[in-house]
N, C-alpha and C positions, 0 to 999 in steps of 0.2 A: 491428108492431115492439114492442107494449108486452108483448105475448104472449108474445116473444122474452127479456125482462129477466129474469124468474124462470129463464127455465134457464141463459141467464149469470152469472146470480149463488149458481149451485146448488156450482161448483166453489170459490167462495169461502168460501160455508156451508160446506160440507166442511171444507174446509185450517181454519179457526177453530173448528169442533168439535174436528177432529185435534189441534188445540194447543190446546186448552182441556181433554180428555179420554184424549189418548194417552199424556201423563206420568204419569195417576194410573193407567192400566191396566198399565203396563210394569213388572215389578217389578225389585228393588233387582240379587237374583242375575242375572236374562235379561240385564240391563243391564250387570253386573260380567260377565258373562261374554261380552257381547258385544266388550267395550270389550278385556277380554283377550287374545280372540280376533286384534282388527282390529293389536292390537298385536306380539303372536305373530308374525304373517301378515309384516311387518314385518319386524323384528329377527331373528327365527327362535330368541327365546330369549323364557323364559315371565316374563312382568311380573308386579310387584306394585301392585296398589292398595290404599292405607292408608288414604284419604279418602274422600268420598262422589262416590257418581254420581247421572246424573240425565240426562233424556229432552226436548230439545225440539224446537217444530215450525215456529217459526216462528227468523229468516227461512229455514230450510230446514234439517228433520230431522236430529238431531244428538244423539249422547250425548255426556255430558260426566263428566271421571276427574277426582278431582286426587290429589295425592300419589302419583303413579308410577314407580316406578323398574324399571329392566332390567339384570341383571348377567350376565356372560359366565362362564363355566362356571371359567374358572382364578383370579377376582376382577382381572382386570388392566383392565378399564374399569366405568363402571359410569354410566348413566344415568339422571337423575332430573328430573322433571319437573312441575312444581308443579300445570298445568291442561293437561287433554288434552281435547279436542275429536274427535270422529270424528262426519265432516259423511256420510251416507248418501246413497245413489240411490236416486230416487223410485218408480221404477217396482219394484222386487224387494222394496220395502219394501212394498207393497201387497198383494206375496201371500205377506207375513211373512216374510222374508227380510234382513238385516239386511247391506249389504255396502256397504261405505267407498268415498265417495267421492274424498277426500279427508282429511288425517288434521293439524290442528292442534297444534303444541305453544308452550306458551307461557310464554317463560324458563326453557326448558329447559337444564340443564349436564350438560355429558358430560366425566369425568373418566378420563383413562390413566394407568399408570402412568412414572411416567419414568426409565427404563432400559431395559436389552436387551431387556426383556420388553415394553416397549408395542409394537415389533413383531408380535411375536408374538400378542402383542392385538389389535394391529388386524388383522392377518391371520382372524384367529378372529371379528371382528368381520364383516367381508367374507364370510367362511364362511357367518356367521349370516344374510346380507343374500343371497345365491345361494341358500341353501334355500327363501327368502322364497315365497308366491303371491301376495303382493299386487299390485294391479294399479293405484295411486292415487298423489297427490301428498301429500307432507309439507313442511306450512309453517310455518316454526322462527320466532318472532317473539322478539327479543330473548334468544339463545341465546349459552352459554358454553363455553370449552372449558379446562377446568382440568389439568395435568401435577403429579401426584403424586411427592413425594419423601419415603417415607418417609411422619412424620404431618404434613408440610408440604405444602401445597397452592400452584401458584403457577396466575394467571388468564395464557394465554398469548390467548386468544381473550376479551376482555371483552363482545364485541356481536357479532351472526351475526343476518341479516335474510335466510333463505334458502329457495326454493325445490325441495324434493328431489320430481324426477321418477321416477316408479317402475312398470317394466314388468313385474311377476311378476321370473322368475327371466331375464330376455332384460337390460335395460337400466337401468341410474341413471343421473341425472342430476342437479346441484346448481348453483343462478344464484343470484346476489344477491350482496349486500354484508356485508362482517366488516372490523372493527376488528383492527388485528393489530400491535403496537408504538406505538399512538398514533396511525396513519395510516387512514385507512379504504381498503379494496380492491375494488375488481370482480374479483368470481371467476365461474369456467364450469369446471362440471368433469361428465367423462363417461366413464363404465365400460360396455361392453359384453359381452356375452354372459358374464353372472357367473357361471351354473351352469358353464360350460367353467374356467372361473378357478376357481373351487371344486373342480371333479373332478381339478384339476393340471394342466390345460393353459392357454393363454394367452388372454389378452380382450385390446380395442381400450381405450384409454388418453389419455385430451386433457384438458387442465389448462393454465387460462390464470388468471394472477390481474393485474393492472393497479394503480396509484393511483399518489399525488404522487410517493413517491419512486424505482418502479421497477416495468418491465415483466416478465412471465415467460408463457413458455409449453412447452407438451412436447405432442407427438403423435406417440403409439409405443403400442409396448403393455408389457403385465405379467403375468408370472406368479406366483405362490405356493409354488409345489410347492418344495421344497430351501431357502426363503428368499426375500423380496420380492426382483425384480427386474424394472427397467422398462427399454427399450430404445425410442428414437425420438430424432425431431429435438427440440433441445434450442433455446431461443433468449431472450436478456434484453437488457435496454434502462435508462439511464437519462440524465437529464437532467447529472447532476451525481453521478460518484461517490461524491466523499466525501463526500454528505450521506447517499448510500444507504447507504456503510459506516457513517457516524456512526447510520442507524437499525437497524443491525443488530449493534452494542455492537462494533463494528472500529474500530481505526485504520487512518488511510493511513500508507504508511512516509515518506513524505516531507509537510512542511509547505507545499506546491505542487504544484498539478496535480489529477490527478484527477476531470477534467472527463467531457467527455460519453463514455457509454460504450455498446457494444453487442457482444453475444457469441454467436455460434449455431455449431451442429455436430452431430454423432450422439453420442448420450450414451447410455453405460450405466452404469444405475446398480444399487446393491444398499448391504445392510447393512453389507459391509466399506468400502465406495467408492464410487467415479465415476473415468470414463473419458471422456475427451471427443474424438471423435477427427475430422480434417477440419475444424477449427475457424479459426471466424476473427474476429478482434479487433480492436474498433477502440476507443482509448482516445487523446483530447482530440488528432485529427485524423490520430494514426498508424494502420496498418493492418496486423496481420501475423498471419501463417498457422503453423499447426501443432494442438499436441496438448497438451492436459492427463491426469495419472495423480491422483484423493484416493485416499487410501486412508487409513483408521482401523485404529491397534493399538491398545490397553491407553488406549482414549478422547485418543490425538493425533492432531491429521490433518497428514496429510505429502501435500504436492504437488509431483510432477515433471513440466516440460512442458520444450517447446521451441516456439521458432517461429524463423520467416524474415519477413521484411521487406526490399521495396524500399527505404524511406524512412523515415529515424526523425527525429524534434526532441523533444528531453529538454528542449529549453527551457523548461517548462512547470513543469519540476522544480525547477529553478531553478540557479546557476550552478556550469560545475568551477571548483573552486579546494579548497584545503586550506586555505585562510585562514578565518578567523571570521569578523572584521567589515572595515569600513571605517574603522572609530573610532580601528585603534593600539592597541584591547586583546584578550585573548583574552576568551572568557565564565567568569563564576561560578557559572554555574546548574549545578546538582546534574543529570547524566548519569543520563536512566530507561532504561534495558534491558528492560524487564518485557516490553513487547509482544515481540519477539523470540523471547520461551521459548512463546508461544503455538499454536507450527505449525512444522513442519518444512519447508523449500522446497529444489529444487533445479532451479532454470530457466535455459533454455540461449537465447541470441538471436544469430542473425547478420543482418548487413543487410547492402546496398549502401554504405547513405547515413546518417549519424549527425550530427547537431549538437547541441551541447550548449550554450545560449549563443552568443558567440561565434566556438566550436572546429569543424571541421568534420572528420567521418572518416569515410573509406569502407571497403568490404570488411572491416567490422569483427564479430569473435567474443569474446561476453562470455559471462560467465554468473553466477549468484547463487546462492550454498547458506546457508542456513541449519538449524544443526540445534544441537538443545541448546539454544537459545539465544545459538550462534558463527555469526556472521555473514560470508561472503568473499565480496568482486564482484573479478570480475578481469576484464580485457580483454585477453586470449592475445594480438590482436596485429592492430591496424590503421594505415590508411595515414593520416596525421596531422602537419598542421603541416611539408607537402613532406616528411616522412621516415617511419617507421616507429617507432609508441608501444607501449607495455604499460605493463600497472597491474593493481598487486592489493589491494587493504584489507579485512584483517579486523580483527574488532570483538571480543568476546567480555564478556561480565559481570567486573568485578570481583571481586575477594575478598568473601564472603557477601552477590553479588547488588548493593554498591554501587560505582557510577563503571565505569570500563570497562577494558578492555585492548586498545589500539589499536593496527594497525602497517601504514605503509603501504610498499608497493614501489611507485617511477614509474622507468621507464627509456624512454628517445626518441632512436633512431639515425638521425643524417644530418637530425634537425629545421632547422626555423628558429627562433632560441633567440627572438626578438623574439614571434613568434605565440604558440610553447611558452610562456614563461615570463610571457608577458603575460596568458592564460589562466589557468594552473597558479598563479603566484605573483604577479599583478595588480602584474608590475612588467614596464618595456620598455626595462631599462638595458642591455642587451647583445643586438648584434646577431653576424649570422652563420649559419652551419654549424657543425654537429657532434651530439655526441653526451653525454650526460646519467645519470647513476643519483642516483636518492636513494633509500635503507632507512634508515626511521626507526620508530619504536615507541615506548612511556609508555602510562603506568597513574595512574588518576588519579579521582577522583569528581565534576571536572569538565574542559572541555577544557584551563581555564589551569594546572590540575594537572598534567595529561598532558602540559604542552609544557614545564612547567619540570623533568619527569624526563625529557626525551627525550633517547634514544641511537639510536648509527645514524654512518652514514656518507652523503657527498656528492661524488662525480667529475664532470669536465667534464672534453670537451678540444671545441676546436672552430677552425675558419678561417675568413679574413678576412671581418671581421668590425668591431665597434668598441662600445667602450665608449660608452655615452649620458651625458651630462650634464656631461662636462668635456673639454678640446682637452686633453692634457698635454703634446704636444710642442709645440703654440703657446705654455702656460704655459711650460716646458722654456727653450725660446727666447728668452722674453719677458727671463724671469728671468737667463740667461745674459748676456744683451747690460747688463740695467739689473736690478742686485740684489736694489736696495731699493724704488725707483721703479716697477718691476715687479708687484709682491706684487699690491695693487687683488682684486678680485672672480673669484676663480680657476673659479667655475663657467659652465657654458652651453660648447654644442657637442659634438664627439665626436672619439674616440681611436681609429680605424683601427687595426686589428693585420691581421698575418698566419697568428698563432699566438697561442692561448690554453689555458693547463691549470690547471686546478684540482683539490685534492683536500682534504678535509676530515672529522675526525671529530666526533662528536658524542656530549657526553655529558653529561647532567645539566644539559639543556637550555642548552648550551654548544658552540656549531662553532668547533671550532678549528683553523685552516687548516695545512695540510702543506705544503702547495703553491700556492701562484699566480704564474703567470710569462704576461706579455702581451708577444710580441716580433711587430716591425715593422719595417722599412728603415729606418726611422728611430729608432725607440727602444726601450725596454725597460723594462717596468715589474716588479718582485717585492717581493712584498709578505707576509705572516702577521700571527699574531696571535689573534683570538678575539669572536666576535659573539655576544650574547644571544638567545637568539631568544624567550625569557618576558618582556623587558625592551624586544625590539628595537629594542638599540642597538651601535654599533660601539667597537671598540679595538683597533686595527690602527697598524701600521705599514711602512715601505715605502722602496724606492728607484725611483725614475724616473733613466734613461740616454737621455742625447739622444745620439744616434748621429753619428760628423764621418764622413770621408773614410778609404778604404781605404789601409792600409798594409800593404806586404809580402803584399798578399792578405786580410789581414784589418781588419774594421773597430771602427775606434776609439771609446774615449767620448770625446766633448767636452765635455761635460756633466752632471754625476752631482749628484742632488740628494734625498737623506732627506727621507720626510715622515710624519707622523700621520693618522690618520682618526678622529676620534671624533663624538658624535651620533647619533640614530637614522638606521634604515635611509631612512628618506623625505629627509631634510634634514640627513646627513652635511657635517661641516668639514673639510676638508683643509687641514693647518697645515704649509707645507713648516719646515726646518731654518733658523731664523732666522741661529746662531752661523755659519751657512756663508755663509749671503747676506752677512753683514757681512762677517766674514773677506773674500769675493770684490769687497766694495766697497772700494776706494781710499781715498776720503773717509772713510769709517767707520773705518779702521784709524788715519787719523792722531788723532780724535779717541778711541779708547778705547787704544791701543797694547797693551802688554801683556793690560789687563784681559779682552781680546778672548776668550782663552780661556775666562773663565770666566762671561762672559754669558749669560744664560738670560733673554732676552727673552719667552718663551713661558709663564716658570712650571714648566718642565718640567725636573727634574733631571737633571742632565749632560748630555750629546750625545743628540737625537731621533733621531740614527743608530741603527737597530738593532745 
């Protein structure tokens, strides 16, 4: 055994000669030219070294570059590399032969340029890497990837910890982890047969990248020849969309929702676009099927799709109504548009099933275009509220980009005005059948702007039915039998009709009624006048007819009594005609006689009769 020791320890003498004597024998040029070479081999474009090299052996054979860089023949990328490493094979190395076994870089930055042309760069880059013979791995420690604007430089990649696998001119391969907006990623990414992708035909293509805020993956392929373009299964994932658009410098259009999301389908893609086709969507538990169009002109991107859907809940979005708040006021916050002018859209949905909130519609077709920065969602026309709804609002920028220009269309044939308008205008004063339009519009640089110039008009007509919040033929009755004694707390209950019309214009955030007429077997109410809607408060006035017994065929008043409305729309006063209650009292005539006529109990100058 002890015999045995010196020739074990003969290969370790070796290897400590080798690194004690193979660095001073190897000179400065074999060494620059080999490091050249391994790099060459690589890239398929010829590097520079500006630095020193140098030869070691220990822990395993290796020359070493620093100050290298690699430029692509049109200047559209350009690679620089502070320390290079090329770790060698043992065996070829022994009968003088110098070939890579691996090839180190270290804080390496690879900069494109950023515009039309970094395609075209990177295509030329790809070119360079199919010519390649190397047959080794490339390991990126702490690497950058810089986009050129001009002499401005921006870091889109700050950290790249990456593994690039490399078969000759057959396969790449790249794993590891990159920092990419603040988030760090697992990436897998895999190029096949690159000499056929170089000569113009197509290679195999898979690119997965992973982290906190969102999944990606593609398995297809690509070719070069005419222009990049990749074809395959396309597929994404996130936990929380709006946080993945807030890392990807987007907003969401609405200030709710945007929950969990996932998206896969056959994608083609190229420099002018993407097409997505067979797709399917699932966004914060809806699901629905179709097709996306990008496409880039003159650097906008414009997207048109459509899809269908079973089942939708917009609940998530948050509630229909036109209304602003809960509060009684409109808001003062300054109206941004900005995001709007950032893409062009034009997206088509139909469902079975829609709920929005409270609202529920089936068989319903909408859709959403934006261009310019003019915004329109319409709903052509679903089944809603037992009747048949449509809606359209567009939106558009203001006069030099500030406040907006808003105007909305809602029309509902054969609704239930209680569901509809309990919804729509978060009130359940009127019940019934019938039918509905509002067109209204304003411009404004916020929304209490926009509602105190709105114009527009408002029809109704609808059957039996009744008004919420007051009996007026109990009131009617009350008052007809006892004057004065009568008056007391005229709200609480409801007013039955058989018939109701309304009609009303609107201007300068001003509805001013044309028409209101409420008729029933028993009574009859007509009323005008004029509502604030910036202010929303009332000033109205009105006659209530309590209806007696038929005469000659037709039926009589028994009863006729003028009244006021004023107060906001929540907590309205009804002030009937005092001078007439007294007049109709007995008792009250002997004590004022004459002066009766000219009593104004109310404050209200001459007769409350209209």
């Amino acid at each position: 055994m002890k015999k045995l020791v010196p020739i074990l320890l003969l290969p370790v003498v070796l290897v400590l000669a080798a690194a004690a004597f193979a660095p001073k024998l190897a000179s400065d040029a074999r060494l620059r030219a080999e490091a050249v070479a391994a790099v060459r081999a690589a890239t398929g474009r010829e590097p520079r070294i500006e630095g020193p090299v140098g030869f070691s052996v220990l822990p395993w054979p290796a020359i070493t570059a620093e100050d290298l860089t690699v430029d692509d023949e049109d200047g559209d990328s350009r690679l620089m590399v502070p320390r290079l490493r090329v770790v060698l094979h043992l065996l070829p190395l022994l009968t003088g032969q110098a070939r890579a076994d691996h090839i180190e870089l270290a804080s390496p930055e690879l900069s494109i340029v950023g515009s039309e042309a970094s395609l075209d760069g990177f295509s030329a880059l790809v070119a360079g890497l199919g010519t390649s013979r190397l047959d080794a791995d490339i390991r990126v420690t702490d690497g950058q990837l810089l986009v050129r604007h001009g002499n401005v430089s921006e870091v889109v990649i700050p950290r790249a910890d990456v593994r690039l696998a490399w078969q000759g001119m057959k396969e790449v391969a790249l794993k590891g982890k990159l920092t990419w907006r603040g988030e760090p990623l697992d990436v897998d990414f895999a190029l096949s047969d690159v000499a056929r992708l170089v000569a113009g035909g197509g290679a195999g293509l898979r690119l997965s990248a992973s982290g906190p805020p969102a999944e990606f993956s593609f398995d297809g392929s690509v070719k070069l020849a005419g222009g990049p373009v990749a074809e395959g299964q396309l597929a994404m994932s996130s936990r929380k969309l709006r946080d993945t658009l807030e890392w990807l410098g987007l907003d969401a259009p609405t200030e709710q929702g945007f929950g969990a999301f996932a998206l896969r389908g056959q994608a083609l893609m190229s420099d002018q676009g993407a097409a997505l086709s067979s797709a399917r969507l699932e966004l914060d538990g809806n699901v629905s099927e179709g097709g996306f169009n990008l496409r880039l002109e003159d650097g906008r991107s414009i997207v048109q799709g459509s899809l269908a859907s079973e089942s939708v809940d917009l609940t998530p979005y948050g509630q229909l109504t036109i209304f602003d708040s809960d509060d009684g006021t409109w808001s003062d916050d300054p109206l941004d548009l900005s995001r709007l002018a950032r893409l062009d859209l034009d997206l088509r949905l139909s469902a079975t099933r829609v709920r929005a909130g409270n609202s529920q519609f089936r068989r319903m077709a909408a859709s959403a275009v934006l261009k310019n920065g003019k915004l329109s969602l319409a709903i052509g026309e679903a089944e809603a509220w037992d009747g048949i709804f449509r809606a359209a609002i567009h939106v558009a920028p203001g006069p030099n980009g500030a406040g907006a220009d808003a105007r909305v269309d809602l029309a509902g044939d054969d609704v239930a005005f209680a569901k509809a308008f309990g919804d729509i205008f978060r009130s359940q004063r009127l019940e019934g059948k019938g039918s509905f339009h509002l067109t209204a519009g304003g411009a404004g640089e916020s929304i209490a702007q926009i509602v105190t110039g709105l114009d527009g008009d408002f029809t109704l007509s609808g059957t039996h039915g009744a008004l919420v919040g007051m009996d007026v033929g109990r009131i009617l009755d009350r008052l007809a039998k006892r004057p004065l004694s009568g008056m007391g707390d005229l709200r609480g209950g409801r007013t039955p009709f058989d018939s109701i019309e309304l009609s009303a214009t609107i201007a300068g955030g001003i509805a001013r009624l044309a028409k209101f007429e409420v008729e029933s077997s028993r009574l009859r109410i007509a009323m005008n006048g004029k509502c604030s809607i910036a202010r929303r408060d009332l000033d109205l006035s009105g006659e209530a007819t309590l209806m007696g017994s038929k005469e000659a065929g037709t039926q009589v008043a028994s009863f006729e009594l003028p009244f006021i409305v004023r107060g906001d729309w929540e907590r309205p006063v009804v002030l009937p005609d005092a001078q007439l209650l007294i007049r109709r009292s007995g008792a009250a005539r002997a004590l004022f006689g004459d002066k009766l006529n000219t009593l104004d109990p109310l404050g209200v100058s001459g007769s409350a009769n209209p």
